[in-house]
C-alpha positions as CSV (number, residue, x, y, z in Angstrom):
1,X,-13.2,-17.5,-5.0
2,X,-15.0,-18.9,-2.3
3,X,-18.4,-17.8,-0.7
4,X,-16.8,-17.4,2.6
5,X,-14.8,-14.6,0.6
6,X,-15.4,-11.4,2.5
7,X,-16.1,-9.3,-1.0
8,X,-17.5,-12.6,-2.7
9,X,-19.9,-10.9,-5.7
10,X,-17.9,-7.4,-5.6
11,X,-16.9,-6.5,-9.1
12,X,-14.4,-3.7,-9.1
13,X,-13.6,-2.7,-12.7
14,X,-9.5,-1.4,-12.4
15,X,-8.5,1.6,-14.4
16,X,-5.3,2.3,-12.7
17,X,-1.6,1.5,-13.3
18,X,1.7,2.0,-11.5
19,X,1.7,1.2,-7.9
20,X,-1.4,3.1,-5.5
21,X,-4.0,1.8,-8.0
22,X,-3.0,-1.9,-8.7
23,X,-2.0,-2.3,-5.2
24,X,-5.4,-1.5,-3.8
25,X,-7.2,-3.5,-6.2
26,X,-4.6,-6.3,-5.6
27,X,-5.9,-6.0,-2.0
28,X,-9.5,-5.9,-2.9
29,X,-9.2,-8.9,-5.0
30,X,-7.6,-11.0,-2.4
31,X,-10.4,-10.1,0.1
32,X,-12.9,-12.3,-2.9
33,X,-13.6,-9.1,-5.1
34,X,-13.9,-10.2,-9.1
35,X,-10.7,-7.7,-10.6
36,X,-11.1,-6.5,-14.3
37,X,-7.9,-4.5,-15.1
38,X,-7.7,-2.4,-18.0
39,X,-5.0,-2.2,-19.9
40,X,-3.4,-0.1,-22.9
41,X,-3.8,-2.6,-26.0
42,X,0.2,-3.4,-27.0
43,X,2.3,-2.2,-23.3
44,X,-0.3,-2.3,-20.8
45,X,0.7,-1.0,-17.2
46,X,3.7,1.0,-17.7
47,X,5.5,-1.3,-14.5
48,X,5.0,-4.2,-16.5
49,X,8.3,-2.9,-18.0
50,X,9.9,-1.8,-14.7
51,X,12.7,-3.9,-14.5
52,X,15.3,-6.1,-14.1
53,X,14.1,-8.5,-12.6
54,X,12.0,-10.2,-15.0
55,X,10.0,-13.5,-15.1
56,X,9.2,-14.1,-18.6
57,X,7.7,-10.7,-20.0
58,X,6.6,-8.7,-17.2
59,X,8.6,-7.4,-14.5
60,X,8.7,-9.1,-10.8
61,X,7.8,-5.1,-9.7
62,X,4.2,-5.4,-11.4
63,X,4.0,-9.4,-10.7
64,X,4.2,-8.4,-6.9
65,X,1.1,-6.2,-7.8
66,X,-1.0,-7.8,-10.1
67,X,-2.2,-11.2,-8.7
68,X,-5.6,-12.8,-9.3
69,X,-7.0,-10.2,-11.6
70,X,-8.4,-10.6,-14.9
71,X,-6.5,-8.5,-17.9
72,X,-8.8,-6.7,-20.8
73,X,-7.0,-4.8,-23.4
74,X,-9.0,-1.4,-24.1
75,X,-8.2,1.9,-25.8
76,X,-9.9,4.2,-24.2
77,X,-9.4,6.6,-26.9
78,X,-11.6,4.7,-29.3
79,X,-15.2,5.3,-29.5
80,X,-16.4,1.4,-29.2
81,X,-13.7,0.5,-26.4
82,X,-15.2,3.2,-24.0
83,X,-18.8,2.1,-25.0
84,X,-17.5,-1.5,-23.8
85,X,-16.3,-0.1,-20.7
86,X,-19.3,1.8,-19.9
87,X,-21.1,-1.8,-20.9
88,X,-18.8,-3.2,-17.8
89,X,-19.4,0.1,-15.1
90,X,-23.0,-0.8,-15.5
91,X,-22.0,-4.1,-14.1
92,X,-19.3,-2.8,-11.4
93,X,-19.7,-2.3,-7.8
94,X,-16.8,-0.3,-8.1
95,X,-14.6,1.3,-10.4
96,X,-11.1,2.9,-9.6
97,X,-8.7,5.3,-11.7
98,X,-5.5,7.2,-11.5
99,X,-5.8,8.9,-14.0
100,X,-4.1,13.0,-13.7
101,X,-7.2,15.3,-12.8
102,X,-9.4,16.0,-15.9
103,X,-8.0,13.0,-17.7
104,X,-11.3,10.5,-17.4
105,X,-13.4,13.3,-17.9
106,X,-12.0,13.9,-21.1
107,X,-12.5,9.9,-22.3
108,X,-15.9,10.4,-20.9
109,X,-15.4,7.8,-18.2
110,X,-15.2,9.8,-15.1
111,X,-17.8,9.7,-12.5
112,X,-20.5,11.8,-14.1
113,X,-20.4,10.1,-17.0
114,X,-21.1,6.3,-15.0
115,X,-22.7,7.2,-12.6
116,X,-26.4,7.7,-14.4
117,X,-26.5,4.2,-15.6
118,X,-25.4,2.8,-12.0
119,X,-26.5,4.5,-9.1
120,X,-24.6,1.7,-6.8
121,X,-21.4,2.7,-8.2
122,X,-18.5,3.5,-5.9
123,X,-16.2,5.7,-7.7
124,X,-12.5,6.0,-6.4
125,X,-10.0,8.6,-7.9
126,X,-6.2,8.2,-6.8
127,X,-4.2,11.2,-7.8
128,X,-0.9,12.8,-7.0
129,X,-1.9,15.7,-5.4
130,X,-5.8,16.0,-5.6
131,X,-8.4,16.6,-8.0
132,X,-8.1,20.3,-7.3
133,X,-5.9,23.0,-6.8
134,X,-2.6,24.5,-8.3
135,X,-0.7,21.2,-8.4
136,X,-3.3,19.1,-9.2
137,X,-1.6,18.4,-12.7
138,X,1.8,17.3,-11.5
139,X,3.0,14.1,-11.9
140,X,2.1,12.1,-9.3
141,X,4.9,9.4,-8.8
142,X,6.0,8.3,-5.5
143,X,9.4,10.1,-5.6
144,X,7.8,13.5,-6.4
145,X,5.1,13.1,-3.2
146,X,8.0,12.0,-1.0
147,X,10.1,14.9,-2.4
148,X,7.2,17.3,-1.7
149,X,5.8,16.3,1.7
150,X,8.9,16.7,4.0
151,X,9.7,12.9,4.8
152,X,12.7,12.9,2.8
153,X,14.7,16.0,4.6
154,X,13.2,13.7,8.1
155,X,14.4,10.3,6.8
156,X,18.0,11.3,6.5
157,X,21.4,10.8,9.0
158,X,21.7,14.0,10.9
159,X,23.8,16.5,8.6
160,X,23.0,14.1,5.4
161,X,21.1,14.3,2.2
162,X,17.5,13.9,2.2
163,X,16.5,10.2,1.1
164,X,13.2,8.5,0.1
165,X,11.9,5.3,1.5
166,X,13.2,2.0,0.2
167,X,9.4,1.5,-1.3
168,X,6.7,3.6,-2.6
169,X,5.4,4.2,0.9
170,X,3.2,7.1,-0.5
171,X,1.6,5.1,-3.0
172,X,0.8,2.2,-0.3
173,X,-0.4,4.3,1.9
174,X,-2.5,6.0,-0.5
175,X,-3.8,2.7,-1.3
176,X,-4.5,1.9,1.6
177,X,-6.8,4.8,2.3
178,X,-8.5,4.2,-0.6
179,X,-8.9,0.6,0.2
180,X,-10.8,2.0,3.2
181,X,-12.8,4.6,1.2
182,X,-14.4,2.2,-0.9
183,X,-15.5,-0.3,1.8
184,X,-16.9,2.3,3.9
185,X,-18.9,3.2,0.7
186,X,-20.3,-0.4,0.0
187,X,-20.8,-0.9,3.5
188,X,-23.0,2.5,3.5
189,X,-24.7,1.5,-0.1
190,X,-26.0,-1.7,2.1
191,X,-28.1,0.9,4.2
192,X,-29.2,3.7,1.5
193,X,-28.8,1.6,-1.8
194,X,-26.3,4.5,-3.2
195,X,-23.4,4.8,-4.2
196,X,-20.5,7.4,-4.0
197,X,-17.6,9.4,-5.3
198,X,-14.3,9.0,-3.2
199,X,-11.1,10.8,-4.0
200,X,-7.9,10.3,-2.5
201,X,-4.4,12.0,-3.1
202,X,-0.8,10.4,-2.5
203,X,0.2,14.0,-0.5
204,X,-2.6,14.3,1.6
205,X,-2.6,10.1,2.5
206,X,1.2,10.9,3.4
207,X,1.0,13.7,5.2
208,X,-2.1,12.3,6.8
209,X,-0.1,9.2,7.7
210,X,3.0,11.7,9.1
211,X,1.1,12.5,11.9
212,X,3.4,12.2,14.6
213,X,5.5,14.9,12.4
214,X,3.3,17.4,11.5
215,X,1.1,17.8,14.5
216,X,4.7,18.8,16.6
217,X,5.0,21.7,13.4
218,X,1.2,22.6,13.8
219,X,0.7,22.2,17.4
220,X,4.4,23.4,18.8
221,X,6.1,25.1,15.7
222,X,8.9,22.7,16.2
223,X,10.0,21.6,12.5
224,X,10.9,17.7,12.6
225,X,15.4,17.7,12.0
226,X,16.9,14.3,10.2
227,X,17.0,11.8,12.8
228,X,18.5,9.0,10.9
229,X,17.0,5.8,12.6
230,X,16.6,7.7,16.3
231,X,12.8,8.7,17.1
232,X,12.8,12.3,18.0
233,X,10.2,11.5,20.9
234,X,11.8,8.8,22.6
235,X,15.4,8.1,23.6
236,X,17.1,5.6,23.4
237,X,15.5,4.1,20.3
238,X,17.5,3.8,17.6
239,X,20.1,1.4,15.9
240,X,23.4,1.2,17.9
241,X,26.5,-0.4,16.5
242,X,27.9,-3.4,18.3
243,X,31.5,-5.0,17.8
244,X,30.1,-7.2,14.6
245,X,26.8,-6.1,13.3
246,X,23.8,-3.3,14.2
247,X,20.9,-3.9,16.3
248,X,18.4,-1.7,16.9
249,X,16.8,-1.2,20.6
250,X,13.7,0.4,22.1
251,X,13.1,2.1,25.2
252,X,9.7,3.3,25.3
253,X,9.3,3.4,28.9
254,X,10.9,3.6,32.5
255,X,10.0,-0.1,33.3
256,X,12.2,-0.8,29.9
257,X,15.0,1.9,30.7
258,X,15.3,-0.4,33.9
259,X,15.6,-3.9,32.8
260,X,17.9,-2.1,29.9
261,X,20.2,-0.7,32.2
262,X,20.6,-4.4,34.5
263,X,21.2,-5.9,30.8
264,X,23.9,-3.3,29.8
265,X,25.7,-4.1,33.7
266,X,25.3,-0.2,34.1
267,X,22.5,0.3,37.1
268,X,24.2,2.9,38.1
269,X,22.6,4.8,35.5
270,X,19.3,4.7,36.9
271,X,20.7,6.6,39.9
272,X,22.3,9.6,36.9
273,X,19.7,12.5,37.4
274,X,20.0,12.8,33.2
275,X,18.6,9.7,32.8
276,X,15.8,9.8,35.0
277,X,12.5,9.3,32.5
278,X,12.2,9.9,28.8
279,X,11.7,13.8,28.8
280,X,15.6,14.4,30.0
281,X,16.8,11.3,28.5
282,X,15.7,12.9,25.4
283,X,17.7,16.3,26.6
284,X,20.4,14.3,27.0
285,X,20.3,11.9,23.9
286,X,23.9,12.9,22.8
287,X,25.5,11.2,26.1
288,X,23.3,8.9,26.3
289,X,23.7,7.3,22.8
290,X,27.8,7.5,23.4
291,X,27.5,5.9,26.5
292,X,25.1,2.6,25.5
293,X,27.3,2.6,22.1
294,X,30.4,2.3,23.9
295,X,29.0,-0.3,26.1
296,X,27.1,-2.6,23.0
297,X,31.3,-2.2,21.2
298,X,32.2,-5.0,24.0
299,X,30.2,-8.0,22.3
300,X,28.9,-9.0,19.3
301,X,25.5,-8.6,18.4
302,X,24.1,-11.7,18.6
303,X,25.1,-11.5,22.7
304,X,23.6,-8.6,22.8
305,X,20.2,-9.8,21.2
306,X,19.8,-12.5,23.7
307,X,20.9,-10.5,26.9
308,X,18.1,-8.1,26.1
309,X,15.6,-10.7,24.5
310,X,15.9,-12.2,28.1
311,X,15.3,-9.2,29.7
312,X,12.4,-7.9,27.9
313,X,13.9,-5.4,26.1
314,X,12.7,-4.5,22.7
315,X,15.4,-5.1,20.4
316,X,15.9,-6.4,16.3
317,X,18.9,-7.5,14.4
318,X,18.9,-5.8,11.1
319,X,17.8,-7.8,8.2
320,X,17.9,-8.1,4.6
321,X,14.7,-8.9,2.6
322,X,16.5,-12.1,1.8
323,X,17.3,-12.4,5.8
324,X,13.2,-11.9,6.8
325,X,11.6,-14.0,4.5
326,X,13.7,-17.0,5.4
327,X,13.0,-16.2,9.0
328,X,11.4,-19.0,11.3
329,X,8.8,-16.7,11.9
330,X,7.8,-15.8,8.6
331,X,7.5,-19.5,7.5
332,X,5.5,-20.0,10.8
333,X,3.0,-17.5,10.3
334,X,2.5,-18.9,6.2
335,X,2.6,-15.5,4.9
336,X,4.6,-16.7,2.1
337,X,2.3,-18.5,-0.7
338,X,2.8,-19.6,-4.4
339,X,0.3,-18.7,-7.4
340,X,1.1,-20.5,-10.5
341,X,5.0,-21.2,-9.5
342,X,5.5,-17.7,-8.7
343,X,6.1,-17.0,-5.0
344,X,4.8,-13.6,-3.0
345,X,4.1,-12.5,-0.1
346,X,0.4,-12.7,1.1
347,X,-2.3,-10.5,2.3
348,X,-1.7,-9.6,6.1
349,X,-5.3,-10.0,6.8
350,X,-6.6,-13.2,8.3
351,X,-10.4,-13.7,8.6
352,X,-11.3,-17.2,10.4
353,X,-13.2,-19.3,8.0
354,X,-11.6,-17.7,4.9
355,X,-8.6,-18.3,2.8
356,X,-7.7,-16.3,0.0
357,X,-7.1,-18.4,-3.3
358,X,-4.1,-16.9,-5.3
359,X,-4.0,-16.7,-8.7
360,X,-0.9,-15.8,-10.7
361,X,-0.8,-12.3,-12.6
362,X,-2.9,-11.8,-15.6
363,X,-1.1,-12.0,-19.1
364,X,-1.7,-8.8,-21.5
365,X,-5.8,-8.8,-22.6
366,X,-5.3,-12.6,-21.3
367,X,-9.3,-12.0,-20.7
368,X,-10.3,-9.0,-23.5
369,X,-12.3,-11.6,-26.1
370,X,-14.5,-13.3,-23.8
371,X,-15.2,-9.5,-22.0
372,X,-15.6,-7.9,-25.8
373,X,-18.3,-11.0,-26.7
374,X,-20.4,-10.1,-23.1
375,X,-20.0,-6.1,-23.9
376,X,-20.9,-6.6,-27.5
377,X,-24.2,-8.8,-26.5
378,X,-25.1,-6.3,-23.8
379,X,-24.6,-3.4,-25.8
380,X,-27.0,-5.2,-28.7
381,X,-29.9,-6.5,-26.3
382,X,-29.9,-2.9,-24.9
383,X,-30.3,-1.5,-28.4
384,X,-33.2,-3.8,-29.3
385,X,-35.1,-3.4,-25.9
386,X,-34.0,0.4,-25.6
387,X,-33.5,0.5,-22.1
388,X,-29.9,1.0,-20.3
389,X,-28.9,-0.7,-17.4
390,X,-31.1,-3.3,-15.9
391,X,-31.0,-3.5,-11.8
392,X,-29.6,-7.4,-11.1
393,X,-28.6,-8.2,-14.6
394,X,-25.5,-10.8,-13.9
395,X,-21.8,-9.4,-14.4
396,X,-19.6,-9.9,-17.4
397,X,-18.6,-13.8,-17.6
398,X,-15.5,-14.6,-16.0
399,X,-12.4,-15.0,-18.3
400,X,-10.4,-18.1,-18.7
401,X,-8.3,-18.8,-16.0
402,X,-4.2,-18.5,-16.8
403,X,-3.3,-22.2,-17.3
């Protein structure tokens, strides 16, 4: 990785699997961080199997998650495996888990137990529901935090079953917070040379994240209904039906609700007392939404899109994934890159004078014999000079790249 890598000479030592973990470090690692993931020896991370599709072994699910990070095979259950891990947290900038709460004390690898022989260390814990309190043992999939945290109930078609999110949205969020947990940490162990114990849970990071949903329960004891694709704040902005295909439109304001209404041919609606700014557009959302449906029946979409793309109305056609990523804009903006033959989507972060370099998704223990020779001499020079971790000693030999 180059230099110019943002987190060029971070080591962050990966304990997680599943999505909130890997995804973060994923991120880390594209930013220039060095990322050693550890894996159980013989199935490694369990979405290696989650699948179809495949490409070769591993599922495209844990592909999409895993890119340019080194792969050491380690039981943490054996006595010399966590000795070599502890070998590598003396070397870390950073170490991440997922473990359920009380797991990495028991192997002896939780903070505590690290932090002694590297004071520097950030320490990130990614749980289901916290490291505390009555549910802090659940399992903490995706599916169960959605379940739990009232988006589901929200995310479905007035009078419909609850649904979940067509990705782990709690997990990426959750990532995402940690993400920011552990930069603010190194960027705070520049000043005071210390380093720090972060914990983040997938139900508070959602619920955190829900904000526009929770604060009208706490601050107006109005509980959010299923709105389907409407907002509950703003009206119209939804997806409407026209005579071919959806499209989805945005009024967010009355400068909008005017060049709307000239598009639709219906200005006499800007005279209609109901529709006269968002507050009792919203009262009358029922009306409304019939009467700009019954008007977007008469064309197809496509019309439609360009009317209001000419006037400066917000408005999408409704894509597949297939649909987006062969989108013009998409292939303008170079999001989409290729590591080893295998194509993915890119980080959405752009620094000027930096370009990640992708590397394709590490095989099983691709890297544990070189790792187990540096752990094994460290562990023996330590032994003879009888003295633990030594401020500055270099970090664990990179692995062989994946050729």
């Amino acid at each position: 990785m180059a230099s110019s890598a943002p987190l060029a000479g971070i080591t962050v030592l990966d304990l997680t699997r599943a999505v909130a973990g890997p995804f973060c470090t994923m991120c880390l690692g594209d930013l220039g961080a060095r990322v050693i993931k550890i894996e159980e020896p013989g199935t490694g991370d369990e979405t290696r199997h989650w699948g179809p599709p495949f490409v070769g072994d591993n599922s495209t699910y844990w592909l999409g998650l895993n890119r340019s990070k080194e792969s050491v095979a380690l039981n943490l259950k054996d006595p010399e495996d966590r000795r070599a891990l502890k070998v590598l947290a003396r070397q870390s900038d950073v170490v991440i888990e997922n473990f359920r709460p009380s797991v990495a004390a028991r192997l002896g690898v939780h903070y505590g137990a690290l932090a002694p022989g590297n004071p520097r260390l950030v320490y990130a814990s990614v749980s289901g529901f916290g490291q505390t309190g009555p549910e802090r043992l659940k399992p903490g999939y995706d599916l169960i935090v959605q379940a739990m945290s009232g988006l589901m109930p929200v995310s479905a078609e007035p009078g419909g079953v609850p649904v979940k999110t067509g990705f782990p949205v709690a997990d990426v969020i959750a990532s995402l917070f940690a993400g920011q947990g552990i930069l603010a940490a190194l960027y705070r162990r520049e000043r005071t040379g210390q380093g720090a114990y972060i914990e983040v849970s997938l139900i508070e990071c959602l619920l955190a994240a829900m904000a526009p949903l929770t604060s009208a329960y706490l601050m107006a004891g109005k509980e959010p209904q299923p709105m389907g694709t409407a907002q509950p704040n703003i009206a119209p902005y939804q997806m409407f039906r026209c005579r071919d295909a959806p499209l989805v439109i945005g009024v967010t304001n009355d400068r909008i609700w005017e060049r709307f209404c000239h598009a639709l041919e219906r200005p006499d609606w800007l005279a209609d007392e109901r529709y006269r700014g968002n507050r009792s557009r919203n009262a009358h959302r029922a009306v409304l939404v019939s009467a700009i449906e019954s008007v977007l029946l008469e064309r197809s979409a496509a019309e439609w899109l360009e009317r209001l793309t000419q006037s400066e109305v917000p408005c999408a056609p409704v894509l597949t994934v297939a649909e987006i990523l062969k989108h013009p804009h998409i292939a303008a903006r170079g999001i989409l890159v290729e590591a080893d033959g295998l194509k993915m989507v890119g980080n959405p972060m752009r620094f000027a004078g930096f370009e990640p370099e992708y590397k394709a998704p590490p095989a099983l223990g691709q890297h544990t014999d070189q790792i187990r020779r540096y752990t094994e001499g460290e562990r023996s020079e330590t032994s003879e000079q009888h003295h633990g971790h030594r401020p500055g000693a270099d970090p664990p030999p990179r692995g062989s790249e994946r050729g």
